[in-house]
N, C-alpha and C positions, 0 to 999 in steps of 0.2 A: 862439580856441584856436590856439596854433602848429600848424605842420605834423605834429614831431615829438610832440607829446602827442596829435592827431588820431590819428596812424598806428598806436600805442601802442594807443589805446582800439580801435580795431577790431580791432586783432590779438587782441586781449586778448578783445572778445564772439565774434570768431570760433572762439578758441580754445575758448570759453563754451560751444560747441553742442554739446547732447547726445552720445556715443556712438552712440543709437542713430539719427541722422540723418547722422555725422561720418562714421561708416566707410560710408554709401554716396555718400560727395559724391567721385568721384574725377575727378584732372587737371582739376582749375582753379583759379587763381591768383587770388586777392584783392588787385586793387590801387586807387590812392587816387589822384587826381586833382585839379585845385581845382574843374572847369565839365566839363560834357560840350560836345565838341566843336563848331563850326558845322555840320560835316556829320554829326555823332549828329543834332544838333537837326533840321539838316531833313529827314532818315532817318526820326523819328520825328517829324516835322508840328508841332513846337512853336512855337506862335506869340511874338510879343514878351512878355517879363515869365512866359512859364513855362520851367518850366526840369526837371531829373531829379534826384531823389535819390540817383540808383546805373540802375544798366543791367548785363545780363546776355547775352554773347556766346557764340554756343556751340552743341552739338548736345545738348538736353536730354537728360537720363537714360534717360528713356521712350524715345526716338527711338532710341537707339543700337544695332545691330544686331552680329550676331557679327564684321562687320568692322570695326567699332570698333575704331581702336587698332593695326590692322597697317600697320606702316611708321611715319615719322615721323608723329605726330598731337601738333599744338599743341592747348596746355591753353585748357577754355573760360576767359572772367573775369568774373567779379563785377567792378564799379568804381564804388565808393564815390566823392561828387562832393563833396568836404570843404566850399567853400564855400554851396554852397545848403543842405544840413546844419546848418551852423552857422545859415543864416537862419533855417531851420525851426526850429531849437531856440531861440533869441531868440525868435520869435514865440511860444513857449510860455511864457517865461521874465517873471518880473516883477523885475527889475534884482537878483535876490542871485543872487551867484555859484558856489555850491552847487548852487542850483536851473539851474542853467545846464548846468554840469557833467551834471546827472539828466537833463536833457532831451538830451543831446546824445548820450547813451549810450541813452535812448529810441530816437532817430531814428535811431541808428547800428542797433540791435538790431531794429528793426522794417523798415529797408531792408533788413539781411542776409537778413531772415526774406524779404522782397518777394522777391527775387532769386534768395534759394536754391529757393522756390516753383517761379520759372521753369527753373530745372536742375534739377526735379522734374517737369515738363512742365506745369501750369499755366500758363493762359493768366490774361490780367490780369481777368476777370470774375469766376471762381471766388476768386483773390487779394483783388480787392477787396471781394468779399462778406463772406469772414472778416476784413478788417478792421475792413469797417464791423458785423461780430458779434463786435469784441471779440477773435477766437480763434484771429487770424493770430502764434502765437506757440509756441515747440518746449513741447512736452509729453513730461513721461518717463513 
């Protein structure tokens, strides 16, 4: 998937997300990348052959205190890591192109979900427990 049909589709499930989760996600920037960085990687202890599907920079939601926000304050980010994405979503995929597309909006839809978790102040145990129960996913 080109760059610009990637960037598309995220904007597009970002756009996706409830109201009642959207209007408390404030000052932070969603953007798109191909790899997380050498120094993400060893920030974050990944050995050879793993890699991120997205990463989340920032002062979670929870954490934020009344001085939140006075004076210059840069926006946390989500960052979406297009090509490891795309592998994950092949790795679902049995070569139809359709099915490629579904998976890829999967992966894209269930990182945002990862990430927005963590600018809810979640930590990655509680995250990946609703994943592996199915139910890491916005409910209206």
């Amino acid at each position: 998937m080109e760059e610009e049909a990637f960037i598309a589709l995220v904007q597009a499930e970002w756009d996706a997300m409830p109201e009642k989760y959207k209007a408390h996600v404030e000052n932070v920037a969603l953007l798109v990348e191909d790899e997380p960085s050498a120094e993400l990687r060893a920030e974050e202890g990944l050995e050879e052959g793993e890699t991120l599907l997205g990463h989340y920079h920032g002062i979670p939601n929870t954490e934020r205190g009344s001085e939140y926000g006075v004076g210059a304050t840069l926006p946390d980010t989500i960052t979406l890591y297009r090509l490891p994405i795309l592998d994950e979503a092949q790795e679902l995929t049995d070569d139809h192109t359709n099915e490629f597309k579904k998976n890829v909006t999967k992966v894209v839809r269930e990182t945002l979900w990862h990430e927005i978790g963590h600018y809810f102040g979640f930590d990655e145990e509680p995250i990946n427990k609703r994943e592996a129960e199915g139910t890491n996913h916005f409910k209206l």
